[in-house]
C-alpha positions in Angstrom: 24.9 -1.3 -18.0 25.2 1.7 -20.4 23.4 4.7 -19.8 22.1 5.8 -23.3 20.2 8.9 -22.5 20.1 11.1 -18.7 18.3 14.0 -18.7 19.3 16.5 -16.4 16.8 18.8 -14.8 15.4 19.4 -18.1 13.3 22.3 -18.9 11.3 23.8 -21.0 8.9 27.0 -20.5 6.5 28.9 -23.1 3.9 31.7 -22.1 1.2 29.4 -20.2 3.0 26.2 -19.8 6.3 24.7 -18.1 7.8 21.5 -18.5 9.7 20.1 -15.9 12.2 20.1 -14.4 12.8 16.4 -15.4 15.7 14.1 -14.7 16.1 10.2 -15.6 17.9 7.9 -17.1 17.5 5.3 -19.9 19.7 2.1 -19.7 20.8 0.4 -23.1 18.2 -1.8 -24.4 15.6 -0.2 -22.3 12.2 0.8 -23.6 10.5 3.8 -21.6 6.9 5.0 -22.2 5.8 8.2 -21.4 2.5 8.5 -20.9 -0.4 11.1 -19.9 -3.1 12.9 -21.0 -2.9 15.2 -24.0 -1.4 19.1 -23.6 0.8 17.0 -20.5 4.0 17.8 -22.5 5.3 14.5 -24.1 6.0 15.4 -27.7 7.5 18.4 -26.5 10.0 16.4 -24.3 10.7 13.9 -27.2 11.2 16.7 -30.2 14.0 18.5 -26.8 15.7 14.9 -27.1 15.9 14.5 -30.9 17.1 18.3 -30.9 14.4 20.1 -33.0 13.4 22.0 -29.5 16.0 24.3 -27.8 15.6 23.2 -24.0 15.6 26.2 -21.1 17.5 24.9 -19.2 19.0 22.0 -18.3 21.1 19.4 -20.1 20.3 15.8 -22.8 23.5 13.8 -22.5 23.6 11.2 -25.0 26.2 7.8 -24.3 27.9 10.2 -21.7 28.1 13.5 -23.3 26.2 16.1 -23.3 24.2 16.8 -26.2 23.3 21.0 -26.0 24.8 21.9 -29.0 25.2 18.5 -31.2 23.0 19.0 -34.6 19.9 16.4 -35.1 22.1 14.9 -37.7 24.7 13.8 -35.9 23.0 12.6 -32.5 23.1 9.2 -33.7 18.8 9.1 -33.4 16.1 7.4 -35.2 13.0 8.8 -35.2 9.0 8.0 -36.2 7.5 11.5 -35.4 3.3 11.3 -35.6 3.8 13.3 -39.5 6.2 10.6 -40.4 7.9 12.6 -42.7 8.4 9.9 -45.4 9.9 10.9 -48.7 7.2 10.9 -51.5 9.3 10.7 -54.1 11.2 7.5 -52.9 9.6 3.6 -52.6 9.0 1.8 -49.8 12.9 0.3 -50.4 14.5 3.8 -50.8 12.7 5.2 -47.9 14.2 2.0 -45.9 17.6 2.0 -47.3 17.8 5.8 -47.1 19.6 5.6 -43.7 21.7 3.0 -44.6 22.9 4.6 -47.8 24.0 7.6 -45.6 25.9 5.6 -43.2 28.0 3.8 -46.1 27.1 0.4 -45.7 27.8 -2.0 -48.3 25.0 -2.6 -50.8 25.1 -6.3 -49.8 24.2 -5.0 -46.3 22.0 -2.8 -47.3 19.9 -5.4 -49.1 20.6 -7.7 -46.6 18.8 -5.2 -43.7 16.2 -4.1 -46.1 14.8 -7.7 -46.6 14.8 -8.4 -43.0 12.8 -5.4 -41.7 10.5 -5.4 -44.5 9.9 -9.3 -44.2 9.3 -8.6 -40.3 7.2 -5.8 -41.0 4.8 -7.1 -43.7 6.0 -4.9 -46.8 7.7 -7.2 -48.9 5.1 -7.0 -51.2 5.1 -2.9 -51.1 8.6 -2.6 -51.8 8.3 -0.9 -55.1 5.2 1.4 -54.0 5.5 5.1 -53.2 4.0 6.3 -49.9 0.6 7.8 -51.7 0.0 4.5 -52.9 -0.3 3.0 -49.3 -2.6 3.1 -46.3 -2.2 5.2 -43.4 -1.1 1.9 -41.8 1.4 0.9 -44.2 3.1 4.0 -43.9 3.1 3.5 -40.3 5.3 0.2 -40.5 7.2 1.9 -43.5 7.9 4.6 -40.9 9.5 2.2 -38.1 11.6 0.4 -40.7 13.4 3.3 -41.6 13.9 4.4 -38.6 15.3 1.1 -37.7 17.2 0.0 -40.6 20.7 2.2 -39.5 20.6 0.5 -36.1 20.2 4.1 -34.2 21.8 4.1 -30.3 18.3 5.5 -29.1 15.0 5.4 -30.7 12.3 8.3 -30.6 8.4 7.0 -31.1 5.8 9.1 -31.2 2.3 7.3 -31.0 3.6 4.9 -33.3 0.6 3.1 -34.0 -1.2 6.3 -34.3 -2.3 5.5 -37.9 -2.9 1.7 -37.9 -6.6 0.2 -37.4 -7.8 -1.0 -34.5 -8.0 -4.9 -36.3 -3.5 -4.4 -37.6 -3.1 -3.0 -34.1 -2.1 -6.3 -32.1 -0.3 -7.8 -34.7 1.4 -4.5 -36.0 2.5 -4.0 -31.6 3.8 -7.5 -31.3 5.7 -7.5 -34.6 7.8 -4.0 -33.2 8.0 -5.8 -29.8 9.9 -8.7 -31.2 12.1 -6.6 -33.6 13.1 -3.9 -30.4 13.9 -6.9 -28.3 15.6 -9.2 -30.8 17.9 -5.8 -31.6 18.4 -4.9 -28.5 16.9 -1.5 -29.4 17.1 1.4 -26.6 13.9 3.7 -27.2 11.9 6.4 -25.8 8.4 5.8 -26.6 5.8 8.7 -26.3 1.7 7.6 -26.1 -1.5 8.0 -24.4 -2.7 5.0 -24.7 -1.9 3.1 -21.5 -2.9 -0.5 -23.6 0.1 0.5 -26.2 2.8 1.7 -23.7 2.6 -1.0 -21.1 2.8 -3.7 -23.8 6.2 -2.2 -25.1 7.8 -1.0 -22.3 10.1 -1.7 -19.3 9.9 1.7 -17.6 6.6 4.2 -17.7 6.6 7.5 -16.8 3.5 9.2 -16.1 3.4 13.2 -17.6 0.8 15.3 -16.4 0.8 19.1 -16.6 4.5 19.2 -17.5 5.5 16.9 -14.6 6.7 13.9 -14.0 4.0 12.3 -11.8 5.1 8.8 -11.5 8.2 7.0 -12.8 9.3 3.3 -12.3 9.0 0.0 -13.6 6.1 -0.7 -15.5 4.5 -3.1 -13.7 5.3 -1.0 -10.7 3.7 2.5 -12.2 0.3 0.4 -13.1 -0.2 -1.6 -10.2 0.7 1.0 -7.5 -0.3 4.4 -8.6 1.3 7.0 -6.0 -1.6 10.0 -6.6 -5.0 10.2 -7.7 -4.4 11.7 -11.1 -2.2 8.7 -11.9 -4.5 6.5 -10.9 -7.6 7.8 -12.7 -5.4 8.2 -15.8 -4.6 4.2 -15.3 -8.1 3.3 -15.2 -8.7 3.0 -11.6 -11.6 3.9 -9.3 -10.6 6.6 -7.0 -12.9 7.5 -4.0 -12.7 9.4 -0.6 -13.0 6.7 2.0 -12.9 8.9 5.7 -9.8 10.3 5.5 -8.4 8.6 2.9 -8.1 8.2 -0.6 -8.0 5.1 -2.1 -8.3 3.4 -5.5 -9.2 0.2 -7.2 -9.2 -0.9 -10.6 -13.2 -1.7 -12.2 -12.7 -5.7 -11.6 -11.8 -5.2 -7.7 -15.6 -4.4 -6.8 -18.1 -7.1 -6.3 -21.8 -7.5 -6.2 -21.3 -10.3 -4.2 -21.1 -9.9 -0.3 -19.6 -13.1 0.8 -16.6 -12.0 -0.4 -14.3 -10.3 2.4 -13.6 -6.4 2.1 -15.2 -2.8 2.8 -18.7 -2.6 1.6 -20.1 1.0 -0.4 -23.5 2.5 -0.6 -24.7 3.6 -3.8 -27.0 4.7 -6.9 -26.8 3.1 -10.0 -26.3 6.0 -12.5 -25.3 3.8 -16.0 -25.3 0.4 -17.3 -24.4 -1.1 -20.5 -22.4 -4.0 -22.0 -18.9 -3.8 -23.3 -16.8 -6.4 -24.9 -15.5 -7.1 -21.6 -18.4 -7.8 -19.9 -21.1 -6.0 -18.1 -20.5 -2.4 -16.9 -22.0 -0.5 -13.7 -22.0 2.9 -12.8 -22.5 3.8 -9.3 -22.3 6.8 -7.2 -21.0 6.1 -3.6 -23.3 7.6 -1.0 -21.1 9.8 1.2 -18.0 10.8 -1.0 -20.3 11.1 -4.2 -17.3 9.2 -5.7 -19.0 7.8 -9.6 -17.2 4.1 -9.5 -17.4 2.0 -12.5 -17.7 -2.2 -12.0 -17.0 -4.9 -14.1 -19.8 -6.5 -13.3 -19.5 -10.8 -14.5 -21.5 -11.2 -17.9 -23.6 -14.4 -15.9 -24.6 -13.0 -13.1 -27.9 -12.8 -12.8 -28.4 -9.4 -11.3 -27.8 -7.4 -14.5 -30.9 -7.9 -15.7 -32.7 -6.5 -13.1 -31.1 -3.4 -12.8 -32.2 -0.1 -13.2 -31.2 3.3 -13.1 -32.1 4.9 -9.7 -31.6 1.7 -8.0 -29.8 1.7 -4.4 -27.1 -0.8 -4.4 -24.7 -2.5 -2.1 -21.3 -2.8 -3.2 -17.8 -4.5 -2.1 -14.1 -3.9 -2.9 -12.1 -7.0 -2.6 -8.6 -4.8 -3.1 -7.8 -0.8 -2.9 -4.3 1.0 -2.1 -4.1 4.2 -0.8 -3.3 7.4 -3.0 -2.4 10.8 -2.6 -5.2 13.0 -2.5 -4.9 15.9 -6.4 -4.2 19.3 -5.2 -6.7 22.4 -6.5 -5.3 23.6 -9.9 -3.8 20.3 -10.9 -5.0 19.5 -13.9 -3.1 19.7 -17.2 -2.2 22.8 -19.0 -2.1 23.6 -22.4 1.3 21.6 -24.0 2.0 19.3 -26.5 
């Protein structure tokens, strides 16, 4: 299979922050999310891959070639950057055909594409409207369309759904899902919303501080985090456990002691509902580790608790994680 984009021991470096040096590769009809906390680096990394950023050093080769001096223009890129960068003047159909109109295609073509993305994207009905005259959501989708329509070799998405309300969210994520897949669409995705970027992709890559903590498969990178800031960016429970660290997600801890596994000491320090479920804070005795448990919605026991209270806890599943290092967490980026 095609390698679309390799990065080569990729750099980048500003007074009080360094990114890299990152290397990967993106296969054709691949979709990578990178993913990590905010100031980790990731739209800087995207903006080096479109071209707006000079790298330090290092080397973006796109379909083979390397890419160091080629102009945005002609790196063959779409792009849905968090300003969008829609053009006022133009409706929702200029905006989408734009692309197309540069590329030469044929105005049946062009018609052709724009009914398609526009029916698969829910603006049919906004085709004549200018971006002020749509909501911040609507520019959103008006935003991947375009960036769509001239069938780019890579794709560049930057919080895509950064825009769209919580209740177009779902259906806005599966409709760009099934158009990515059904075009066989190679894309770099950038987020920090774990939810979002393990929905859409094949490949995650964890960025923290300016370095690539974790990269593999995505089912890989979320089930088996390799060090403790990975994990506790994922949502697990990390704790000290003798000499080892080890980490759990919230739903691998039980009340109930029948069940096999290590049990935990500990003070209940917060408890509320969620849509979920039933949520517990506890501080381990020992490690002061604070834990979090999904806690069933019909057992019985949530309605006796209190803070203060000593409780006995049990972990059905952990896996062991490398321990953070002093001075690991992020620094300033973008």
């Amino acid at each position: 299979m095609t390698d679309v984009l390799e990065l080569k021991e990729l750099t980048f470096r500003i007074p009080g922050f360094t990114l890299g040096p990152i290397s990967f590769t993106l296969e054709q009809g691949k979709i990578l999310s990178i993913v990590g906390p905010n100031g980790s680096g990731k739209t800087t990394l995207l903006r080096i891959v479109a071209g707006l950023e000079p790298a330090t050093s290092g080397d973006v080769r796109l379909r083979g070639s390397s890419a160091r001096n080629v102009p945005v223009e002609r790196r063959g890129l779409g792009f849905v950057f968090q300003d969008l960068a829609l053009f006022p003047h133009m409706t929702v159909e200029e905006n989408i055909d734009y692309g197309l109109w540069v590329q030469k295609w044929s105005d049946r073509e062009r018609a052709e594409r724009v009914a398609s993305l526009a029916r698969d994207f829910g603006l049919a009905h906004l085709l004549r409207k200018r971006p002020g005259e749509l909501s911040g959501g609507e520019r959103q989708r008006v935003a991947v369309a375009r960036a769509l329509a001239p069938r780019p070799s890579l794709l560049l998405l930057d919080e895509p759904l950064s825009s769209v309300d919580p209740e177009n969210r779902r259906n806005f994520l599966a409709d760009l899902k099934l158009r990515l897949t059904e075009d066989h669409v190679t894309v770099l995705h950038v987020t920090h919303d774990i939810d979002e970027g393990s929905f859409l992709s094949d490949e995650m890559a964890v960025l923290w501080a300016g370095q690539m903590a974790q990269f593999g498969p995505t089912p890989d990178v979320l089930r088996h985090p390799r060090s403790e800031r990975v994990a506790r960016f994922l949502g697990f429970n990390v704790w000290k456990d003798g000499e080892s660290t080890l980490a759990a997600f919230p739903s691998s801890f039980t009340l109930d002691l029948s069940i096999p596994g290590p049990t935990y000491l500990g003070i209940v320090r917060m408890f509320g509902r969620s849509l979920q479920g039933n949520l517990i804070d506890v501080q381990l005795d020992g490690s002061g580790a604070l834990i979090r448990i999904d806690l069933d919605p019909r057992d019985p026991i949530f309605e006796t608790l209190k803070v203060g209270n000593a409780i006995t806890v049990r972990c059905k599943e952990s896996i062991p994680v490398a321990p953070d290092m002093e001075g690991s967490s992020p620094t300033p980026g973008a």
